[in-house]
One Martini backbone bead per residue (centre of mass of N, CA, C, O) as a GRO file, in nm:
protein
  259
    1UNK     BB    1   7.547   5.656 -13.415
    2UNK     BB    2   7.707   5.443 -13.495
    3UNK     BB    3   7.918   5.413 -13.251
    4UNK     BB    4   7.690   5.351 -13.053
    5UNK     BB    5   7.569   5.089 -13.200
    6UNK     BB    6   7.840   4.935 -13.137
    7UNK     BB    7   7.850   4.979 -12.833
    8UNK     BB    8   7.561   4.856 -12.764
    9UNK     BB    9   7.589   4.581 -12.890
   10UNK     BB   10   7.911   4.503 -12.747
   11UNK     BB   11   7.725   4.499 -12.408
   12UNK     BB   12   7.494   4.299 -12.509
   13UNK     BB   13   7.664   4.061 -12.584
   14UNK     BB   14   7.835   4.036 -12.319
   15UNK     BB   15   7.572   4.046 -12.138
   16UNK     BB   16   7.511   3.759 -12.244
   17UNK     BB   17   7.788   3.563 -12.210
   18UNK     BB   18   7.735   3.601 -11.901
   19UNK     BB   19   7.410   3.500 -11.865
   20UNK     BB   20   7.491   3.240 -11.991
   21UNK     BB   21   7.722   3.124 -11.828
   22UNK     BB   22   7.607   3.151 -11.573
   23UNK     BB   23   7.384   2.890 -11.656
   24UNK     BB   24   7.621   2.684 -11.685
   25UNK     BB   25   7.717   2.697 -11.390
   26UNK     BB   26   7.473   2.615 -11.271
   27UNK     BB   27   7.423   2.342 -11.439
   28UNK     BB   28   7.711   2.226 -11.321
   29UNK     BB   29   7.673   2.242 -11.023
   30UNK     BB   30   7.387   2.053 -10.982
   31UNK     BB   31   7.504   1.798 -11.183
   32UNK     BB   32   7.742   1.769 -10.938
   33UNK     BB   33   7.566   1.703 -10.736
   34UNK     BB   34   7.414   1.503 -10.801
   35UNK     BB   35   7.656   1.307 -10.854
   36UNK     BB   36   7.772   1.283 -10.577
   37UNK     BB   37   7.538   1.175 -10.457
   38UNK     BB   38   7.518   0.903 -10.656
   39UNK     BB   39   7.807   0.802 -10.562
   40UNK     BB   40   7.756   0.767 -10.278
   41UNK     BB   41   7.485   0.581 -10.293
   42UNK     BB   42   7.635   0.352 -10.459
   43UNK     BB   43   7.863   0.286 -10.247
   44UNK     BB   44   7.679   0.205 -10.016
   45UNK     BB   45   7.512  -0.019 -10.180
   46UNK     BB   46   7.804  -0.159 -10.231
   47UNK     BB   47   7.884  -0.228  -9.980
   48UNK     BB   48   7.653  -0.373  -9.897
   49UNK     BB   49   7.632  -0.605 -10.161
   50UNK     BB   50   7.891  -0.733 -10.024
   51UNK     BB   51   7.772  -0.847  -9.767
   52UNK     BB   52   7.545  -1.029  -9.895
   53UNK     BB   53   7.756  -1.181 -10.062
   54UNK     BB   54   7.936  -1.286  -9.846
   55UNK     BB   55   7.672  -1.447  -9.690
   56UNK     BB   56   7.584  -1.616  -9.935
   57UNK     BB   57   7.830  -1.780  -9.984
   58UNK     BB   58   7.877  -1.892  -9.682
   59UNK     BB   59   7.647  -2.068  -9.677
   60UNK     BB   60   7.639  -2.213  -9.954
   61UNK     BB   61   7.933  -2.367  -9.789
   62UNK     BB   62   7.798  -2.484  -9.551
   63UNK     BB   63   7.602  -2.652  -9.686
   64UNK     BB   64   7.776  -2.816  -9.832
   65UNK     BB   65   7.954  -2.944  -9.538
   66UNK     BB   66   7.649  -2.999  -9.401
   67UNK     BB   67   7.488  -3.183  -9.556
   68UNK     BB   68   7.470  -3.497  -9.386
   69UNK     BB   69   7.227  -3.377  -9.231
   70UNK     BB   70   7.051  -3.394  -9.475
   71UNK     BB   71   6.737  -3.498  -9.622
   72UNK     BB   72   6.804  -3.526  -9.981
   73UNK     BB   73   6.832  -3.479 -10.252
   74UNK     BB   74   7.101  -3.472 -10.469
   75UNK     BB   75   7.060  -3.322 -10.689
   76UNK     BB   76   6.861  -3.077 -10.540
   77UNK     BB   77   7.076  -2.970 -10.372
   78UNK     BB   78   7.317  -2.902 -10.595
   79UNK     BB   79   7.147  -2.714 -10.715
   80UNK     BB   80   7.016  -2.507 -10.489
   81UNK     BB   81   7.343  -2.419 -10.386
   82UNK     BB   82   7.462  -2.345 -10.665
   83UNK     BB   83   7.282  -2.082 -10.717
   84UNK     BB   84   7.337  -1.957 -10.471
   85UNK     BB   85   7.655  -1.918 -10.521
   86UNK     BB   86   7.618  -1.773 -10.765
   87UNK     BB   87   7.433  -1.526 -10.694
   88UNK     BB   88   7.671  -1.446 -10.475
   89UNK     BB   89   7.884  -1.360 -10.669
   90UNK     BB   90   7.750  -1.190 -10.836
   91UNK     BB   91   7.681  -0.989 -10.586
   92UNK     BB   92   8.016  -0.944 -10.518
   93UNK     BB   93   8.089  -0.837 -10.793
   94UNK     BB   94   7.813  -0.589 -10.796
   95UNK     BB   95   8.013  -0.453 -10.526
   96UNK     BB   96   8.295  -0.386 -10.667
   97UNK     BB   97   8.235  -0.251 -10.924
   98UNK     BB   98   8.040  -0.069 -10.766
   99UNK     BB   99   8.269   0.065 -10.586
  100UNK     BB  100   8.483   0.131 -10.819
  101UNK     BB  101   8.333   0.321 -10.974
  102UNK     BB  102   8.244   0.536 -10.742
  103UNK     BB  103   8.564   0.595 -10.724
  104UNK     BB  104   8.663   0.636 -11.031
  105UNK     BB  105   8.499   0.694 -11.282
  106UNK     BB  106   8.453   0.469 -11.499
  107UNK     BB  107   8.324   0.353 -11.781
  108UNK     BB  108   8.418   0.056 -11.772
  109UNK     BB  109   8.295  -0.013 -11.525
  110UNK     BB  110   8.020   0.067 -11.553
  111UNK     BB  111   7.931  -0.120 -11.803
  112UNK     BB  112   7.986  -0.355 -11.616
  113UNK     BB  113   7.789  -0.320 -11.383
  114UNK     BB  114   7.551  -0.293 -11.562
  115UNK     BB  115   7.551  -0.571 -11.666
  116UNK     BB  116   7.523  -0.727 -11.399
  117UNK     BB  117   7.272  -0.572 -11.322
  118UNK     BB  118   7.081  -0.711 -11.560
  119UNK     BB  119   7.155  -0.983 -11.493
  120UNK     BB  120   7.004  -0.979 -11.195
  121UNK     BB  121   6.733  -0.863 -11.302
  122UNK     BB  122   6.665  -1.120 -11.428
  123UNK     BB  123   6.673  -1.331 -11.202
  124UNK     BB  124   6.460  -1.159 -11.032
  125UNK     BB  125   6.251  -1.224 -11.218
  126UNK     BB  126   6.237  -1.501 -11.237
  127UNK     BB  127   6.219  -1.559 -10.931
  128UNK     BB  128   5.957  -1.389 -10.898
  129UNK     BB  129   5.763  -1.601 -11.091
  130UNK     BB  130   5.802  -1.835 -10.925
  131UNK     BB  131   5.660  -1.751 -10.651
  132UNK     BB  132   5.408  -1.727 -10.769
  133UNK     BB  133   5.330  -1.938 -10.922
  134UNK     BB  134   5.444  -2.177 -10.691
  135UNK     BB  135   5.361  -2.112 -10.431
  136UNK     BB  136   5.124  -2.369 -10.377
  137UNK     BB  137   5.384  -2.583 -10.385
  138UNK     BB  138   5.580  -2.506 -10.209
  139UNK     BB  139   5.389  -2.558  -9.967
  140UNK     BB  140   5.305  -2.838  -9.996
  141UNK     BB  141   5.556  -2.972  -9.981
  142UNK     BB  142   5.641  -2.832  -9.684
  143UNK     BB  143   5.413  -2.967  -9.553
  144UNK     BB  144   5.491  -3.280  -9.650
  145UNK     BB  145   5.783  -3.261  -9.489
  146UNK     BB  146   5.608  -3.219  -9.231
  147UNK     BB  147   5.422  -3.465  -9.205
  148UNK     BB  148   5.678  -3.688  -9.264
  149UNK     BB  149   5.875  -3.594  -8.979
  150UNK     BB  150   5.633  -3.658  -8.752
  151UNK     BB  151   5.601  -3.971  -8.845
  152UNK     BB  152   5.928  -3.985  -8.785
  153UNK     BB  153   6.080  -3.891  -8.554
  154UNK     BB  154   6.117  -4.172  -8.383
  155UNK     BB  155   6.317  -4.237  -8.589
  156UNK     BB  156   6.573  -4.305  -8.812
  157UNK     BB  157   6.477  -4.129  -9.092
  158UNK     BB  158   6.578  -3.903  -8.900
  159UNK     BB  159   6.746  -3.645  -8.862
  160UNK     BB  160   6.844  -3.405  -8.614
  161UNK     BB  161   6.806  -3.156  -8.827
  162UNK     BB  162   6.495  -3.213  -8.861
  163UNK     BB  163   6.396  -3.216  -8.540
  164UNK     BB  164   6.482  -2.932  -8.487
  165UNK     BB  165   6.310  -2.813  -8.704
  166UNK     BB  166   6.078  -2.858  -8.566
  167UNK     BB  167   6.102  -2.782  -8.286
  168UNK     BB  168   6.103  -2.460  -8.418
  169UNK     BB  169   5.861  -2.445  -8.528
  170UNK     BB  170   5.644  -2.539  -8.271
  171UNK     BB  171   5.762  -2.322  -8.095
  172UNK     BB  172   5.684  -2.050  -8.250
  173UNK     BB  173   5.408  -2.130  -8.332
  174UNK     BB  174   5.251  -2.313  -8.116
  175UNK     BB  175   5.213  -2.634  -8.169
  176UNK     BB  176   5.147  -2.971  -8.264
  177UNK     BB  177   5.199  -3.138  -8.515
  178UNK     BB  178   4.989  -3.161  -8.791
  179UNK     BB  179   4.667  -3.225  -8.650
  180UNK     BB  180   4.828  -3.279  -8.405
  181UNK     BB  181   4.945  -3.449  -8.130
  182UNK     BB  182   4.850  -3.748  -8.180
  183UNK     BB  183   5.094  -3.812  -8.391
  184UNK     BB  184   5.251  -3.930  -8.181
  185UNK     BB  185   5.469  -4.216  -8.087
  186UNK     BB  186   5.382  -4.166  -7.786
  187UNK     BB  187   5.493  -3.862  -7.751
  188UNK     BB  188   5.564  -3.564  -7.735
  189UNK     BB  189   5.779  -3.321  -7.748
  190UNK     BB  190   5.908  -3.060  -7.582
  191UNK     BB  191   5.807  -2.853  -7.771
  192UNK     BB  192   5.485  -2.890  -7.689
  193UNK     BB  193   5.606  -2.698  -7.492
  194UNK     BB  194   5.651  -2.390  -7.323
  195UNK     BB  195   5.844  -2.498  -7.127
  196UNK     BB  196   6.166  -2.569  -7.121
  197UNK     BB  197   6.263  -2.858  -7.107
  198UNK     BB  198   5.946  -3.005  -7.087
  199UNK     BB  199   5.807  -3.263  -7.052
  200UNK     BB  200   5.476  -3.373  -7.159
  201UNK     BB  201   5.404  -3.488  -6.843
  202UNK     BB  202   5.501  -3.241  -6.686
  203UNK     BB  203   5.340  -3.014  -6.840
  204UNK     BB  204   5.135  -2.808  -6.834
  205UNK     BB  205   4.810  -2.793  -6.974
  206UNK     BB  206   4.835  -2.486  -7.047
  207UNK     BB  207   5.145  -2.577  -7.216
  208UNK     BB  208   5.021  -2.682  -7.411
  209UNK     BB  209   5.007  -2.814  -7.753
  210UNK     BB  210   4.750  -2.935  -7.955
  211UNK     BB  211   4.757  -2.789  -8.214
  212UNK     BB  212   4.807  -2.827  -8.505
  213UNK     BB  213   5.074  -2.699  -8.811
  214UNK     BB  214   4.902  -2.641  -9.026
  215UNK     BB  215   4.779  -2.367  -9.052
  216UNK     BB  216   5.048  -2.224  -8.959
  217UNK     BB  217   5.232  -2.314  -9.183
  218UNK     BB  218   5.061  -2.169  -9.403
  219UNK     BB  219   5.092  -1.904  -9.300
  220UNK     BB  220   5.399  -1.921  -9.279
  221UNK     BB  221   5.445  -1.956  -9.612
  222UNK     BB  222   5.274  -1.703  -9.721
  223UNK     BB  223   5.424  -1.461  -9.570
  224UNK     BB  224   5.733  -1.572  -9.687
  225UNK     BB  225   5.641  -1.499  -9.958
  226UNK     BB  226   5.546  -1.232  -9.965
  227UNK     BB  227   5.850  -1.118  -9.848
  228UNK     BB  228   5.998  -1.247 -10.120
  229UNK     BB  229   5.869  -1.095 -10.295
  230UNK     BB  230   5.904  -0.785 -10.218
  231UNK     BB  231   6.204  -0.790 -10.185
  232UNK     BB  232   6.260  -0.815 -10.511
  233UNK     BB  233   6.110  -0.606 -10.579
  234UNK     BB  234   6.299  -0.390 -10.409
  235UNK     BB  235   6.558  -0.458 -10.599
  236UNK     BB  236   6.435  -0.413 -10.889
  237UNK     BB  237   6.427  -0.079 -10.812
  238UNK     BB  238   6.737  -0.070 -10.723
  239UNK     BB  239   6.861  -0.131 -10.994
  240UNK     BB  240   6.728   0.076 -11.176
  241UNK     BB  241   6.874   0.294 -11.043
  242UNK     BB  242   7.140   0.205 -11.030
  243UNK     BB  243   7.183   0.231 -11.359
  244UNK     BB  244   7.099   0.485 -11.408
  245UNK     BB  245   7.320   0.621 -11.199
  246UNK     BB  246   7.533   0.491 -11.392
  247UNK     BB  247   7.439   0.651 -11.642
  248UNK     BB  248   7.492   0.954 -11.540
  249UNK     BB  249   7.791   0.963 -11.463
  250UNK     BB  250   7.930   0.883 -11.729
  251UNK     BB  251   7.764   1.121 -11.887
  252UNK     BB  252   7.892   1.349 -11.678
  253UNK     BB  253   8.193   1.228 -11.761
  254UNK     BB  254   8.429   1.484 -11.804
  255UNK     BB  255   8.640   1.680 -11.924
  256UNK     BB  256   8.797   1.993 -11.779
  257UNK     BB  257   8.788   2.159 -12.087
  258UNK     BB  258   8.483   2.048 -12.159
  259UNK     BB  259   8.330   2.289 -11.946
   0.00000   0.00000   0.00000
């Protein structure tokens, strides 16, 4: 009876250690899924986020090359164009890390990544509070440099680059001058009519705008930020998946003696 008892302790014992085994296979297995999928994942999203920092660096030294076309305060132009010039650099630096990270599974770099990607998480939290705060400020502000650029079109005080951007405004919104197309003096410009390259008086009166761009410009001011308050919304949404997807890859990258 003892060596019966002693056999099929033997036989039980076994049959655990087989069945915790397929358990610990099962749940490496899944691991490892897992895993790969955030690897690719962060690859993915940081190949993008190297082409955004490109691209965000790229405009931030165009604009600084071209500052001359700008009539904007000096101390302001230099202070705002500095700070884009940084966030690019930052977001192409958090997107060499994070693709190098995510082929590499280095857990130095990883910690480089989320460290950078928190640095960047707090700009976009900052970012993000300043746009909602400041929304009504920023709108007026926008508002009154666009109703004193239209009461110079037609003098020396506005350069070119400010008179195009008036007219890509008018031409877009459909609409001329700040509180109507008579803020002009003495006629509106080529911009206040639909069909393109036609001088105002030339314009069928059907084709012409004469409706004022306060009401259009406030209204497409308020929707430009509620789309940049979203875009940092889901940036900042982006940021936390990553930063957990690095954090879960580290965890989980182990000597394979040791699984």
């Amino acid at each position: 009876v003892s060596t019966q008892s002693t056999g099929s302790s033997g036989i039980n014992a076994e049959y655990g250690q087989h069945y915790f085994k397929q358990i610990n296979l099962r749940k490496l297995a899944m691991e490892l899924g897992i895993k790969h999928f955030l690897r690719v994942f962060l690859l993915i999203v940081n190949t993008l986020t190297v082409v955004i920092g490109i691209a965000t660096v790229a405009v931030a030294v165009l604009t600084f090359v071209n500052s001359s076309s700008y009539d904007v305060g000096e101390s302001m132009f230099v202070v705002t164009v500095s700070i884009i010039l940084i966030i690019g650099f930052l977001v192409l630096a958090i997107g060499v890390f994070g693709c190098i990270a995510s082929i590499t599974q280095s857990p130095v770099l990883s910690n480089v990544y989320s460290f950078l990607l928190a640095i960047l998480f707090i700009v976009e939290v900052i970012t993000l509070i300043f746009v909602i705060v400041r929304e009504k400020d920023t709108t007026k502000v926008v508002m009154d440099m666009f109703e004193s650029r239209v009461e110079k079109y037609y003098t020396n005080e506005t350069s070119e680059a400010e008179n195009q951007a008036i007219d890509v405004f008018q031409t877009s919104l459909e609409c001329c001058g700040f509180d109507s197309f008579e803020d002009y003096d003495p006629t509106p410009p080529e911009s206040c009519c639909r069909q393109e390259d036609t001088a105002w008086d030339e314009c069928p009166t059907a084709d012409q705008f004469k409706e004022g761009c306060e009401k259009s410009m406030k209204e497409f001011m308020d929707g430009a930020q509620d789309l940049i308050a979203a875009v940092i919304g889901f940036a900042l949404l982006l940021n936390v998946v990553s930063i957990a997807s690095a954090c879960y890859i580290k965890r989980n990258t182990v000597p394979y003696d040791k699984m």
